[in-house]
C-alpha positions in Angstrom: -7.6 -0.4 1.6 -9.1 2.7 0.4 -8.7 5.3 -2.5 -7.6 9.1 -1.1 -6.6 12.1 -3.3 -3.1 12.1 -3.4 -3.3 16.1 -2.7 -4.9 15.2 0.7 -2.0 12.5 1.7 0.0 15.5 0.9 -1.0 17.9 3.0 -1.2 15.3 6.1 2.3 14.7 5.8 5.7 16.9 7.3 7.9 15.3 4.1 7.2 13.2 0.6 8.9 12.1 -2.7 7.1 11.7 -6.1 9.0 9.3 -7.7 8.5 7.8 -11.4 8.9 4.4 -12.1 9.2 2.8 -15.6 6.3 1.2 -15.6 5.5 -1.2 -18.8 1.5 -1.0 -18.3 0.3 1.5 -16.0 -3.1 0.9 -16.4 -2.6 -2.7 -15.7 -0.9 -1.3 -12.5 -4.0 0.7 -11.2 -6.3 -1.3 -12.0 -4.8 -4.1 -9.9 -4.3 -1.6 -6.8 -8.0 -0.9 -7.3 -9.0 -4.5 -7.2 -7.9 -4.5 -3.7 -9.5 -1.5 -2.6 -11.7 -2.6 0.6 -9.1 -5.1 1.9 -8.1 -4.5 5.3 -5.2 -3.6 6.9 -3.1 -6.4 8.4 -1.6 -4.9 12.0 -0.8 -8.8 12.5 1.6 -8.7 9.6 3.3 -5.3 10.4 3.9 -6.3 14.5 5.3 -10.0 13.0 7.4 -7.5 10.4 8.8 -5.5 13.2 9.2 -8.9 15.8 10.4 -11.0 12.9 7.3 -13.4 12.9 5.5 -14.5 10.0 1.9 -13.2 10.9 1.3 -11.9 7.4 -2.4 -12.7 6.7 -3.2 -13.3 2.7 -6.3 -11.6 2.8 -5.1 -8.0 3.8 -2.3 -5.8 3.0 0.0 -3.6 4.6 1.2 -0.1 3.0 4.8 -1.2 2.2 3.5 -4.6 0.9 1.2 -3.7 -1.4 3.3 -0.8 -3.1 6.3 -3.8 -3.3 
């Protein structure tokens, strides 16, 4: 995982939504996404995802899972 201006993800992309969530402690919220900033991405868990396997690996994270 790695940290990117949200203006640039912006630009590279055809359609977006902001949305805001109640969110209790937000600070409690970045500061966990940033503890997992230089975790890989897991291709084995989004293939097993899309073929129905269970390939997740712990260690590594992939978009929609880590934002869930």
């Amino acid at each position: 995982m790695r940290r990117r201006p949200l203006s640039d993800l912006i630009e590279g992309s055809s359609a977006y939504s902001i949305v805001e969530l109640p969110v209790r402690d937000a600070a409690a919220v970045i500061a966990a996404a940033e503890s997992q900033i230089g975790r890989r991405y897991d291709w084995a868990g989004v293939f097993g995802l899309a073929l129905r396997g269970g390939w997740q690996d712990r260690r590594a994270w992939f978009c929609s899972e880590l934002v869930a």
